[in-house]
KOLKOLVEX-184361 format. One record per residue (C-alpha): x, y, z; residue in three letters. Coordinates in pm, whole numbers, padded with zeros to 5 digits, always signed. Example, Ala and Ser with C-alpha at 12.3 -4.5 7.8 and 13.67 -1.06 7.14 Angstrom:
BEGIN
+01230-00450+00780ALA +01367-00106+00714SER 
***
This chain:
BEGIN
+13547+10097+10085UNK +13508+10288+10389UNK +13140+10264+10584UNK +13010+10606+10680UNK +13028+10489+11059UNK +13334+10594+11089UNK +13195+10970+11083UNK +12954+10904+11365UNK +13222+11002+11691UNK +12934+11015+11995UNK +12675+10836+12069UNK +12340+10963+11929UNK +12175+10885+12252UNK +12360+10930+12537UNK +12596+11126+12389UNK +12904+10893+12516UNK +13259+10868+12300UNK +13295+10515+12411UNK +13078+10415+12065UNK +13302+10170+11897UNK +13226+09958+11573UNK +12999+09653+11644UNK +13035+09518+11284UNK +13059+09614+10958UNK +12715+09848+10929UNK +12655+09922+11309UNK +12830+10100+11636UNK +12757+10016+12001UNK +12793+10294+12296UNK +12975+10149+12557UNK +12804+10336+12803UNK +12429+10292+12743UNK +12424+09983+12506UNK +12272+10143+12194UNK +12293+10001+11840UNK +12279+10238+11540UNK +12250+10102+11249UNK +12335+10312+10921UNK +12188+10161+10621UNK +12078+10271+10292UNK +11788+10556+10255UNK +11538+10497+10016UNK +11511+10719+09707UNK +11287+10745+09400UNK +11363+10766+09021UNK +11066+10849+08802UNK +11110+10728+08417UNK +10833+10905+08240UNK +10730+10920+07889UNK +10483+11095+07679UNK +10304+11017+07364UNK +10579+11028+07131UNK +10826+10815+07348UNK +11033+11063+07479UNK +11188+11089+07820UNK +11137+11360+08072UNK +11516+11504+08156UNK +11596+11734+08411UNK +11873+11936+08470UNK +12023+11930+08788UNK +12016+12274+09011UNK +12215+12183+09279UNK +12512+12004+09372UNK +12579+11695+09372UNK +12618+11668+08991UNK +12467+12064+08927UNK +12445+12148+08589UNK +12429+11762+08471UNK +12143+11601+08398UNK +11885+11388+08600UNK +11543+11208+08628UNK +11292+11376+08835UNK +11295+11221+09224UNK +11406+11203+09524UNK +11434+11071+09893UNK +11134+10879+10016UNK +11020+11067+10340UNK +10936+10881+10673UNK +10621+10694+10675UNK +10572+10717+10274UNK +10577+10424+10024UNK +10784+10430+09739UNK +10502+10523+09559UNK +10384+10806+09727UNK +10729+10925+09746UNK +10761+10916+09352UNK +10449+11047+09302UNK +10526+11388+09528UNK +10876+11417+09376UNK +10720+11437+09039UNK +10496+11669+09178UNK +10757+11934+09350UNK +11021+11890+09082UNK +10779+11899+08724UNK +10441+12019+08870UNK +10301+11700+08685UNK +10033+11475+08887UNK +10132+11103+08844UNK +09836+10872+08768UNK +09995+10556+08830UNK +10315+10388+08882UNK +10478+10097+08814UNK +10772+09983+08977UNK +11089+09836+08772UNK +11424+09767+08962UNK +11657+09928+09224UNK +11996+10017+09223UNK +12250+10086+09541UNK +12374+10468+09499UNK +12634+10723+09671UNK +12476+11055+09745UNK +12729+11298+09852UNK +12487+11614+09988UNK +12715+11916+10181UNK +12980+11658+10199UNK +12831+11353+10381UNK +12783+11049+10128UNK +12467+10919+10218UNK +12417+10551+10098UNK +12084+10531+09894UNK +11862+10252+09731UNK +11712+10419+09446UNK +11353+10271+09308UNK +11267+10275+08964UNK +10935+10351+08859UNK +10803+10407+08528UNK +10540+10699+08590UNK +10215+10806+08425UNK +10076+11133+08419UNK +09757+11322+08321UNK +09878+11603+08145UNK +10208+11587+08012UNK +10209+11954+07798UNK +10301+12176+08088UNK +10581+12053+08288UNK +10745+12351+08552UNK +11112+12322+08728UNK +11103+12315+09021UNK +11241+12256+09386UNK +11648+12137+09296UNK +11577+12124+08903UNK +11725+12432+08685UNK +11524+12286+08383UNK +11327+12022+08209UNK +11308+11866+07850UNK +11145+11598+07657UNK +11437+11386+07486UNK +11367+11085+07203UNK +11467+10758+07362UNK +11736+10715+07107UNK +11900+11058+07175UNK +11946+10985+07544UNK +12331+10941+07641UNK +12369+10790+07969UNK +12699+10961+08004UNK +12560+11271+08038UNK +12382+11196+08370UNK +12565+11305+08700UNK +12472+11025+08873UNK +12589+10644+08873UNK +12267+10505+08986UNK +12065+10687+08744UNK +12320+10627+08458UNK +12304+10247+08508UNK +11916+10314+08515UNK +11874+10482+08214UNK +12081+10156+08038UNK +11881+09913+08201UNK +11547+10096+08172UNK +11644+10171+07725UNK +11748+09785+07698UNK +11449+09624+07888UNK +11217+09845+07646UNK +11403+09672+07307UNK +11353+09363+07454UNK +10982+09366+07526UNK +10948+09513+07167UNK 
***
């Protein structure tokens, strides 16, 4: 697998071309001594349910994956927790205002966005609302649905990360029942 380095030609500071590979996740300039560092962004995956156990699905409205389906979320922006960043994401993308949040696992992801594949660490939370009867796409999402837990196909999710989530997210339920 090829590290997204390799993309990165001048230096970001000094704008040198002598910025050669310093190891496997960083490049050093030559000219000016500066380290960058490309590692994972941090991204947010909301799993909420409502009363009758059923998952909130979006549709994606943009590529990557457009048309397939999603879980509402997103990147987390500079200075934000995880929790904040779920909690706006849900917000922009459903119109829903999240009450609490509880945080489950993460997963490593590849986010290919106008063809750059941005290396993400997604964070699973499992999000409560106060109203869940109105819910509004928005933002990147084309639409939103309500699906019973044992109608959800992971297949049918355009994303690995979110895929695997789903699977992991279904069988820790069964077990804790």
């Amino acid at each position: 697998m090829k590290h997204p380095l390799h993309l990165f030609k001048y230096c970001p500071r000094c704008g040198s071309d002598l910025f050669d590979v310093n190891d496997f996740k960083s490049k050093r300039c030559g000219n000016c001594d500066f380290v960058l560092y490309f590692n994972a962004q941090a991204a947010t995956v909301a799993m909420i349910l409502n009363s009758k156990n059923e998952l909130l699905v979006a549709r994606r409205a943009k590529e990557p994956a457009k048309g397939m389906l999603d879980l509402p979320g997103g990147f987390v922006d500079s200075f934000e927790t995880g929790e904040e960043g779920v909690t706006r994401e849900v917000l922009e993308e459903t119109g829903l205002k999240v009450t609490s949040t509880r945080y489950l696992f993460s997963l490593p992801n590849k986010y290919v966005y106008s063809g750059f594949e941005e290396h993400t660490l997604d964070l699973f939370y499992v999000c409560t609302v106060d109203d869940d009867t109105s819910v509004v796409a928005n933002d990147d999402v084309k639409e939103l649905q309500w699906i019973p837990l044992q109608n959800i196909v992971p297949e049918d999710f355009g994303l690995e990360s979110i895929r695997q989530g789903i699977v992991l997210f279904i069988k820790n339920l069964q077990n804790n029942k």
